[in-house]
N, C-alpha and C positions, 0 to 999 in steps of 0.2 A: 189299307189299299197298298197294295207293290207295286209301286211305281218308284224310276230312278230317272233324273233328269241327267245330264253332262252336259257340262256346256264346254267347250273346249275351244280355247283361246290360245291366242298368236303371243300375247302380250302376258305381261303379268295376271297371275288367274286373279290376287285381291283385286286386280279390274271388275271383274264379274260380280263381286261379294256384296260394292255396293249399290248393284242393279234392283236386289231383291230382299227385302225384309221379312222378317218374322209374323207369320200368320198362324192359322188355327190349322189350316192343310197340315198333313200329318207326313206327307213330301217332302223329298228332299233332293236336294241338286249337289251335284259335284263340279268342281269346276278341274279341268286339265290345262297344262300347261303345255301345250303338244310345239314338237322345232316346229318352223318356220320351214318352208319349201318352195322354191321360186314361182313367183308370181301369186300365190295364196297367202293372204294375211288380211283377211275376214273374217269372224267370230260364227263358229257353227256350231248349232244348235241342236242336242241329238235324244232322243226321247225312245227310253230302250222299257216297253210295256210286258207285261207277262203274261204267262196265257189266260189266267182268271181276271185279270181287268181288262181286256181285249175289249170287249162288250158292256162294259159299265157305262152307268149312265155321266161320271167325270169326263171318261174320254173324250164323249160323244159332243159333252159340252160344253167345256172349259176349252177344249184346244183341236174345235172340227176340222176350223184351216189349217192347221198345222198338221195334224196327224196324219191328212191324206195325203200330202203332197212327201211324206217320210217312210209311208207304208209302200206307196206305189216308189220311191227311188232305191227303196232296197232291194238288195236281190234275197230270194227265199231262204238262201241259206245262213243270211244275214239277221235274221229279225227276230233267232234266238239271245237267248241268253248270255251263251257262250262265245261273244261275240269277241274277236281280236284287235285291241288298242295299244296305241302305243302307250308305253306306263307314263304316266304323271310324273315329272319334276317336283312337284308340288298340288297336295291335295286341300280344298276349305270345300268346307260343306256348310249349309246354312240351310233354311226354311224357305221355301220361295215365296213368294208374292204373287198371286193370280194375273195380275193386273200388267206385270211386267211379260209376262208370255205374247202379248199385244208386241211390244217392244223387240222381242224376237224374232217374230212373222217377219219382217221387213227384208233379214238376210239372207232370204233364201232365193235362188235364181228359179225365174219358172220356164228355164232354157230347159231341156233336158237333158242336153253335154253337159250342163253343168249344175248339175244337183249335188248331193250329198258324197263326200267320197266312198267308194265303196271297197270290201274289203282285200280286194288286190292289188290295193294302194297302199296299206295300214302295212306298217312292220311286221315282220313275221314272226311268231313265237319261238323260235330258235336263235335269235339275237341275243347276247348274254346282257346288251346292254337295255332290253324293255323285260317289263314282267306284263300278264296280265290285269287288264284292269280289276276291280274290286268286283265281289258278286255280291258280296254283302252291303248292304249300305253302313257309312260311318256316324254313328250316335254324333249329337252337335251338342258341345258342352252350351250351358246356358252363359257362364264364361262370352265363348265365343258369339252366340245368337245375340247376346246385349250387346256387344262390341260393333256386332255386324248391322242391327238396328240402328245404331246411335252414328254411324258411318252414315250410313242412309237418309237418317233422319236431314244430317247434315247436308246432303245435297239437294234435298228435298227444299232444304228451305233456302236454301241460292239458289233453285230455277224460279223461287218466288219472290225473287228480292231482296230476302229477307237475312243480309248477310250478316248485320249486327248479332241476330236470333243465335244462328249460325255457329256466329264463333263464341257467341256465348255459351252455346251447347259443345263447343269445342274444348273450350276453357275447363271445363264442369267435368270432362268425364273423367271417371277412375283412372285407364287405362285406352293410351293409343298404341294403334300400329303404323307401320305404314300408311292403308291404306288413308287412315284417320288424317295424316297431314294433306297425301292427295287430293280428299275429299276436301278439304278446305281451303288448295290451294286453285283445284278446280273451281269453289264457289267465287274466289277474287278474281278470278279471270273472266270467268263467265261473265262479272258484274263491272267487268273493267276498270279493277281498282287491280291496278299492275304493281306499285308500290306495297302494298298490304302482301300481296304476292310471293312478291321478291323478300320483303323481310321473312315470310312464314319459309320460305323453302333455306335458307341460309339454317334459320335453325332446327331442319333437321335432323335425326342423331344419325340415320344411315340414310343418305340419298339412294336413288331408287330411278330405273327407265321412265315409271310414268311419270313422278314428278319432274324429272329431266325434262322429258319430251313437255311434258306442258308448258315446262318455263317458256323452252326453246318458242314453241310456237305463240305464247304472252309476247315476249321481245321482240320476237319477228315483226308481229300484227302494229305493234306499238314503233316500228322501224327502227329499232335499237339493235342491228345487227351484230354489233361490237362485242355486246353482251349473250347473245343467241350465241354466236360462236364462239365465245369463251367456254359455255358451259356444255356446247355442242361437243368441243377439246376436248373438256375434261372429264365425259362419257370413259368409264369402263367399258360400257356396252352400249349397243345404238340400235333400236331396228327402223322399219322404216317409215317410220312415223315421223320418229326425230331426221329423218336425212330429208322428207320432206317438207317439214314443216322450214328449216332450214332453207332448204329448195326455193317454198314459198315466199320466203321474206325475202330474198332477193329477187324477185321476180315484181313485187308488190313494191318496192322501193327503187322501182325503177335498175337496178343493175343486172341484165338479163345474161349478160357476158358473164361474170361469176357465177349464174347460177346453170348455166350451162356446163360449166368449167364442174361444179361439186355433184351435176349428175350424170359426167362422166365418167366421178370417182365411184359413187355408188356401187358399194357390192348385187345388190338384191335390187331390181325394177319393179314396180307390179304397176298395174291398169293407174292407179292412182296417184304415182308418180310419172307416169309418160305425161298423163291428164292434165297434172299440175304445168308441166312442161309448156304444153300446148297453152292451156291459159296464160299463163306467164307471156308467153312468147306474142301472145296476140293480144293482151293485156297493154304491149309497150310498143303496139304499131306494126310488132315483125310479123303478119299476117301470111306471107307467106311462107316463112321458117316452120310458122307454126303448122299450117298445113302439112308440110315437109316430115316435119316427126309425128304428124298425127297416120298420116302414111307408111313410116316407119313400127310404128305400135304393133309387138308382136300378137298382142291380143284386146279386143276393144269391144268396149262393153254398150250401154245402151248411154252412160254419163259421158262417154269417150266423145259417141258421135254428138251429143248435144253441145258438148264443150266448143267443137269446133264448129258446129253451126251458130250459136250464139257469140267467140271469135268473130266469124262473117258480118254477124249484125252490128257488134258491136263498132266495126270498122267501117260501116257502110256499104258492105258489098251484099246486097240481098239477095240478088241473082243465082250467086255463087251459095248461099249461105239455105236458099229458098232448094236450090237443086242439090245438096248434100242431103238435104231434110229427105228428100224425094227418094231417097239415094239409102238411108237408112234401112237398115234388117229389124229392127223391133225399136218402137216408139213408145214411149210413156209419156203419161200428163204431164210432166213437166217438157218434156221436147215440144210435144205438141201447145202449151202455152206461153213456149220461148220464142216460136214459130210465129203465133199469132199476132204476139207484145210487139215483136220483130217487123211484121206487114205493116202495124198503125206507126212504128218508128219511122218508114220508109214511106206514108204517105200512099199506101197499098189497100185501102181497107175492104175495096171488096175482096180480096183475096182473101185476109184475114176470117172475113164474113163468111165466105166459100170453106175454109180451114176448119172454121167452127161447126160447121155442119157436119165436117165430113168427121169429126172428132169422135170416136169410138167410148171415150168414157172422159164425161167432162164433173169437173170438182167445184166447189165454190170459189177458187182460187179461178178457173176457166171465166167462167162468167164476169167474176168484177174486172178480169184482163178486158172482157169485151167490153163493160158497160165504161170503164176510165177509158179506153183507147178509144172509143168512138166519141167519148164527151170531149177529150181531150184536142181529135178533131174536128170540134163544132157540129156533131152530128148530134147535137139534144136529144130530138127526139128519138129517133135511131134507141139511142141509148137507153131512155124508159123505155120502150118497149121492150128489149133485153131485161132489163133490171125487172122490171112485170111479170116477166118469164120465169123468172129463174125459181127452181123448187126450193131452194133453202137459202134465205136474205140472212149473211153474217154482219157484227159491224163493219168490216172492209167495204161491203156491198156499198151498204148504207152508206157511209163516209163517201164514197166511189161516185155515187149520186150529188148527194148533197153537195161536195165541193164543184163539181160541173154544174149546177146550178150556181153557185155563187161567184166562180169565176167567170159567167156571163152574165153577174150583177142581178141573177133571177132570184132576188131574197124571199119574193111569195111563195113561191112553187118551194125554195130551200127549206122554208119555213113550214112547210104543211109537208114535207116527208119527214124534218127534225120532230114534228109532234108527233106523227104516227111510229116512230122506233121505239118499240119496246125493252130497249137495250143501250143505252148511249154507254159511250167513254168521254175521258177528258178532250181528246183528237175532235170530236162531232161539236162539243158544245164550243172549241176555240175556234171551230170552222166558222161556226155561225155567229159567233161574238164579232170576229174577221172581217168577216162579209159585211154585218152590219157598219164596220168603225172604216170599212175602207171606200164608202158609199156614201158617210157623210152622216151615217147616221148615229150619230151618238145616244141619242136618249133609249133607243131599242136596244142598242150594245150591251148599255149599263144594264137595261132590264134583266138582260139574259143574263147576265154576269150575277146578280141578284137573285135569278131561279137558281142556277148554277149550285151557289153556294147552299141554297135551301133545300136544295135533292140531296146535299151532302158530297158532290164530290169538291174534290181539294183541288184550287187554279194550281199551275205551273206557270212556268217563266213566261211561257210562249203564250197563257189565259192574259196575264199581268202585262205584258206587251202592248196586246191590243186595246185591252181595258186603259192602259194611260195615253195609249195613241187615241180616245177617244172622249178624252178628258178636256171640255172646251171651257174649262174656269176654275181659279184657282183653289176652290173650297175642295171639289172634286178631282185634284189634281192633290190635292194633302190628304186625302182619305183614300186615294189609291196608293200615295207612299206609303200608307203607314202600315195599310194592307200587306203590300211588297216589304217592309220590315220584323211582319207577323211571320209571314209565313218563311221566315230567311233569306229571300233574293235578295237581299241589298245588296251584294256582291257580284250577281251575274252584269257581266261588261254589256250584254241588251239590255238590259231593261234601267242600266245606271244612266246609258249615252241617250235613252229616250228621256228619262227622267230631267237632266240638264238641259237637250234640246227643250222639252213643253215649260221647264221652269224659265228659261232665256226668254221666249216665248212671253213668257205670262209676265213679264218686267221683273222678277225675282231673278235677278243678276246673283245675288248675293247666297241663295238656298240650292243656284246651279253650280256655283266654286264648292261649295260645302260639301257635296255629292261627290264632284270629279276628285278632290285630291285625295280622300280615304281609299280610293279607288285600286286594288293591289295592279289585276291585271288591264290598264288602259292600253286600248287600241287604236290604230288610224283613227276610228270613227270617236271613239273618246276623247284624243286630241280634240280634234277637227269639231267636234261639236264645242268644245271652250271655245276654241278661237271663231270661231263664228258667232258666241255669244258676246264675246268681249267688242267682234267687230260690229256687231248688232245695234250696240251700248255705246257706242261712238270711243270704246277705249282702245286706240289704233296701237299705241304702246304697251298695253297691257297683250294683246293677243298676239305680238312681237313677241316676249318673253315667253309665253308658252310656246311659242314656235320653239325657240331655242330651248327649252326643256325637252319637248317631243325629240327633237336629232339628237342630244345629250341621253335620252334613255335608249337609242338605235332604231325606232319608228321612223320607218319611211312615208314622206307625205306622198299623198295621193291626188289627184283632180281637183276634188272638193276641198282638201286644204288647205290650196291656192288662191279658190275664188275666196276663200274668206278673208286670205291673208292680204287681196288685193284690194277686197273690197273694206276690208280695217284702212289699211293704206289709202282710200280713198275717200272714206269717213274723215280721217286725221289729218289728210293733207301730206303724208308723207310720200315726197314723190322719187326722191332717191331712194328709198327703201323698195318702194313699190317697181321700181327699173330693173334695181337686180334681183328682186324673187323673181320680177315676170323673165329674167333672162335665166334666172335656173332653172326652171322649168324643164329648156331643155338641152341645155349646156352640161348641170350639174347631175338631173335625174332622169335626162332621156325618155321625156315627158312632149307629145305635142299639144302643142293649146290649142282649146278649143273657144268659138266664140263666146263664151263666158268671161274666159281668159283676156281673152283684145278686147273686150267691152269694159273689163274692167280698167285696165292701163289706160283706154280712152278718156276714160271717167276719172282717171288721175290726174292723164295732164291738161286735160280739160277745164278740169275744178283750178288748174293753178294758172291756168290762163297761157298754157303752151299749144295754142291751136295746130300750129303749123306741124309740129312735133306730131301731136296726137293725126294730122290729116295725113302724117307719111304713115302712121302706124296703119290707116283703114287702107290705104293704096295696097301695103305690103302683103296683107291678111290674104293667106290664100281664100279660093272663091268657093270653096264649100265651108266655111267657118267667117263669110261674111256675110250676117243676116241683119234682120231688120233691129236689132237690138245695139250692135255697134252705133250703126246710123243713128238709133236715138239716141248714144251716150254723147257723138260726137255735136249734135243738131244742138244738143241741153247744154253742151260748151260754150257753142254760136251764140244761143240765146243770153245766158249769162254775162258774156263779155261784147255783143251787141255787132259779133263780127257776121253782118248783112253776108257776104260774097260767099261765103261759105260755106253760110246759112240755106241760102237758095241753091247752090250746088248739091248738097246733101237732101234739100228738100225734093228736088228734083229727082235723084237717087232711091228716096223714099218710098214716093209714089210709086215704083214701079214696081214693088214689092204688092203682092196679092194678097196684104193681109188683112186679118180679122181683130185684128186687137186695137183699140182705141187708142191706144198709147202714144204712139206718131203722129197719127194725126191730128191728136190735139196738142203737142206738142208743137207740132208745123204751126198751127194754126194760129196758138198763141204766139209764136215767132212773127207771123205777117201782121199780127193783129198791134203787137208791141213796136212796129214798122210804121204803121198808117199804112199797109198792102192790102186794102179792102177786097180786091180784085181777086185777089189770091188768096184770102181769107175766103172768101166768097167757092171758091175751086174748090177749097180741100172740103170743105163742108158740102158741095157737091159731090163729089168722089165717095165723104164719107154714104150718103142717104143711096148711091148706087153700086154699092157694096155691102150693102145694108148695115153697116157697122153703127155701132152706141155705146153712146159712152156711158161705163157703170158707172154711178154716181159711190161717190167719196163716201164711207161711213164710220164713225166710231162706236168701239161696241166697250160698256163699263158693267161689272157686277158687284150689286148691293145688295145685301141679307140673300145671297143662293138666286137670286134671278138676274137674270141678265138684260143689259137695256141697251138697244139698236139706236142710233142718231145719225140720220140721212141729213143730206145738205138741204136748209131750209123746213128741217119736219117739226111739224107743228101736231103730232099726234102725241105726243106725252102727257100724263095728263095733269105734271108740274112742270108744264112748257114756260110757263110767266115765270116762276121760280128760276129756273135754266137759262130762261134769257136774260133775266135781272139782272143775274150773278154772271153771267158774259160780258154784260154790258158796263156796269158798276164798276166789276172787278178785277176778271181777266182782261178785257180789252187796257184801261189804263196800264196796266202790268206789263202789255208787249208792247205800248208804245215808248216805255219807259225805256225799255230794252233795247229799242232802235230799229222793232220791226216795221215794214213798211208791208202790206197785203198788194197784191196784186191783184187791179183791178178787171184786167182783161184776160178772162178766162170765157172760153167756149164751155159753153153748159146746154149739154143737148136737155 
């Protein structure tokens, strides 16, 4: 068959080389390295047939979209042989790949100002500095076809993950070239391993535009501008790839004044850097600047105007963003489902609804936009009915669903669309494990977690998260570590700071230290979960020192590692200590306390018998951080130290609070009742039966041999209750009188 492809590139042609590998096609492609000319610097695609395959049955089939849309942009005198190119810089030829022509389609504009160039654009044959292009096609040494394969190979298996593979086929091969480092420093980045990166591009033997530009853009993404521009400097040559990607990283890291300032300097603009521009620009608030140069853009494509309606959205202006859309010369699916994302952002959804309709060509991307943005607001049903619709359900769909049922706690319904998916990932079955452990239900969690493993897929961090947040006893709480030690996580800071919280938890003080201090990367929450176990544990001193470890490694405490540190302090008795954390708060970290915060300090100076102290602390509390919870800390001080006057002030206080929680009330109640205030004793117990409040009875939960045993106040349902109470009576009880406990006998017990 005589056929010649060209593909002819803006960029280095070994860009192209590793697009396509070695087939049985008897085809061959060339690839050109044509200048660069303002505002073009898009890869074109050119297909130059003969007159004897004109009509073959390859053409017809291997590449029908493409063929028409190349036959009808040329002009007749064009679509011989003899056609005039500019000569090549540099010539690689290789075997193509079928598969990758797919890959090509995409570049082509279906405007018809802006189709293929034609030939009154192309150099003219009398320029001493072009030759003709080749007529003959150029043999591909097998040399070069292995080379060009195993380039390929190589990227093939970093869009699959697969980067060890990778570089181990890296490692292996005879003979690189350029493109061979490219392709593998392509694959580190891709996979966001920016250090592997960076070492493979240092030891290159010639650096090279593309691997330039891709650092550039690695550094950027990774905010490392220091470096982006170092290597940006020290470019022999730049095109505008590398000035944008540049562009971008200063845009992305918030500095939009610099990155204004270097696309000033910019030789060359095209669509794609004005583009950037504008994102950038509306990316950091400046929504109107960015408008401003999007008005300015000498030329603007159908990504131009989406940019700036998605801008709009992003910033909150719909109106503006809904009537640019309006405003548009040619829309594509993605405008059109940035539009729609945009209505359910804005609380719009008929609109949205109305958009969907009028949508000219909808993708499965279209659909799950509709079926999330309507679940998302609260419109369930709405949403199956879409999802029912829709001709081709992907996992996004499915996940799309599913999570909308389980974030309105609907785990039956999540439960019978998760059986019927013919298709799950890891994302589907953690949704559902999720659902189940954040519901309460643990023994379904574990279930699923259990099929999980038996269909063979492999948990992740984010499987193992839930699975321990769903662990309600210590046997099952060592069979999910040990699990998360299998499969490598011991390391991720989630799933280490859950592991210490449930072992605090579960009285294993001792298996929660052993966790946190191997720990490389500890965070607030890593902190903050020791010292809340130490303040748990009643060691008020102990969670003091990790305090001062935490500001010794430059962790800044947060909210939560306050209340712990106050409620340690308040466990311990420490009442000077607990004065000035609660005043650094917001003295030292420009932190405002919240009622957790004053409830604690109450309970401090409470517990040491500084009533009066603690009664200016509730006076000063502003009035949205003075709830029903201070009043108890302060009421439980009253009671304690028997100060009546205070007591009834605050009871008083109490009352007037429209709650539902038992906690006060019986509290109060025991106050009047430890008084002789029968009267009033007598009120709050009224109050509680016309608010309909009850008190949940007190229980202890212990587990023996893997089952767990519930004990209510007074339960007589065990069925070694005589046993239980023998050894209460016999045994514990003498042991706390020994101790100097004294029980209180006057307790309200609904």
């Amino acid at each position: 068959m005589n056929c010649c492809i060209a593909l002819i590139l803006n960029a280095n042609p070994a860009q192209a080389a590793h697009l396509a590998v070695a087939s049985e096609s008897p085809n061959e492609i060339i690839a050109y390295d044509m200048p660069r000319t303002q505002g073009d610097n898009m890869a074109t695609l050119f297909f130059f047939f003969f007159p004897d395959i004109l009509q073959s049955n390859w053409a017809k089939t291997k590449v029908p979209q493409i063929y028409g849309p190349l036959e009808e942009s040329l002009e007749p005198q064009s679509r011989t042989d003899d056609m005039c190119l500019s000569a090549p810089s540099h010539v690689v030829t290789f075997l193509p790949h079928l598969r990758s022509l797919s890959y090509f389609k995409t570049s082509f504009f279906t405007d018809p100002d802006k189709r293929l160039p034609r030939k009154p654009q192309w150099a003219p044959m009398s320029d001493p500095r072009r030759t003709l292009a080749p007529k003959k096609l150029i043999p591909v040494s097998s040399h070069g076809a292995e080379l060009n394969k195993l380039n390929a190979d190589i990227t093939v298996l970093g869009s699959h993950g697969k980067v060890k593979e990778a570089r181990k086929l890296f490692d292996e091969m005879p003979h690189r070239d350029e493109v061979s480092y490219n392709c593998m420093i392509g694959v580190y980045l891709k996979n966001k391993d920016l250090p592997r990166a960076e070492s493979l591009f240092k030891a290159i033997p010639h650096r090279n535009i593309v691997a330039e530009s891709a650092m550039i853009d690695g550094y950027a993404k990774a905010g490392r501008l220091d470096d982006a521009h170092r290597v940006f400097d020290e470019m022999t040559e730049r095109n505008v790839f590398s000035w944008t990607s540049m562009l971008s990283g200063y845009f992305g890291c918030g500095r939009p004044e610099e990155g204004m300032s270097l696309f000033s300097e910019m030789p060359e603009k095209n669509v794609v850097s004005w583009t950037t521009v504008v994102s950038g620009l509306a990316r950091n608030g400046l929504v109107d600047q960015a408008r401003k140069f999007f008005d300015m853009m000498p030329e603007k494509n159908v990504i131009a105007w989406t940019a700036m309606v998605k801008s709009y959205l992003d910033n909150g202006c719909f109106d503006k963003a809904y009537e640019l859309f309006l405003e548009m010369p040619e829309r594509n699916v993605r405008s059109w489902n940035i539009m729609i994302s945009g209505c359910f952002g804005a609380k719009r959804m008929d609109k949205a609804i109305e958009l969907f309709q009028l949508m000219p060509d909808r993708t499965h991307v279209s659909w799950t936009a509709m079926v999330s943005g309507l679940a998302q607001n609260k419109m369930i049903d709405t949403a199956r009915k879409y999802f029912d619709l829709m001709p081709y359900k992907d996992v996004p769909a499915w996940t799309a669903m599913i999570t909308a049922y389980v974030d309105e706690e609907l785990m039956d319904e999540a439960n019978e669309l998760f059986n019927l998916m013919s298709e799950k990932n890891v994302v589907t079955w953690n949704m559902m494990i999720d659902g189940y452990a954040r519901i309460g239900n643990e023994g379904d969690a574990l279930r699923l977690f259990m099929l999980m493993l038996r269909s063979f897929f492999r948990p992740n961090e984010t499987t193992m998260t839930s699975v321990v947040s769903s662990c309600n006893g210590m046997v099952e709480l060592m069979q999910a570590h040990s699990m998360i030690i299998r499969l490598g996580f011991e390391h991720d800071t989630w799933l280490t700071n859950a592991l210490i919280n449930l072992y605090s938890k579960s009285g294993d003080l001792c298996s929660a230290r052993l966790i946190f201090e191997p720990l490389n990367s500890k965070d607030v929450v890593s902190w903050t979960a020791m010292i809340v176990a130490y303040s748990n544990h009643g060691h008020g001193h102990r969670a003091l020192e990790v305090f001062a470890r935490m500001l010794i490694s430059g962790i800044k405490p947060d909210e939560v590692t306050f209340i712990g540190l106050l409620s340690a302090c308040s466990h311990a008795g420490l009442v000077n200590q607990g004065r000035r954390i609660f005043n650094s708060i917001i003295g030292t970290y420009n932190l405002n306390p919240k009622a957790e915060h004053y409830s604690c300090l109450v309970d401090i100076l409470g517990r040491a018998g500084l009533i009066d102290e603690a009664m200016d602390v509730v006076s000063n509390i502003p009035p949205p951080e003075r709830d029903e919870a201070v009043l108890v800390a302060l009421l439980g001080a009253c009671k304690l130290h028997g100060d009546v006057t205070i007591a009834n002030y605050i009871g008083e206080k109490l009352l007037e609070f429209e709650s539902s929680s038992s906690g006060g009330y019986v509290l109060l109640a025991n106050t009047y009742a430890s008084e002789g205030k029968w009267d009033e004793f007598a009120k709050v117990r009224k109050r509680m039966r016309e608010r309909n409040v009850k008190k949940i009875p007190g229980y202890s939960q212990i587990q023996v041999n893997g089952k767990n045993h519930v004990f209510f106040v007074g339960d007589r349902f065990n069925p070694k209750v005589e046993e239980i109470y023998g050894m209460l009576q016999h045994n514990l009880q003498p042991l706390m009188r020994e101790m100097g406990y004294t029980p209180d006998k006057l307790l309200l017990i609904d």
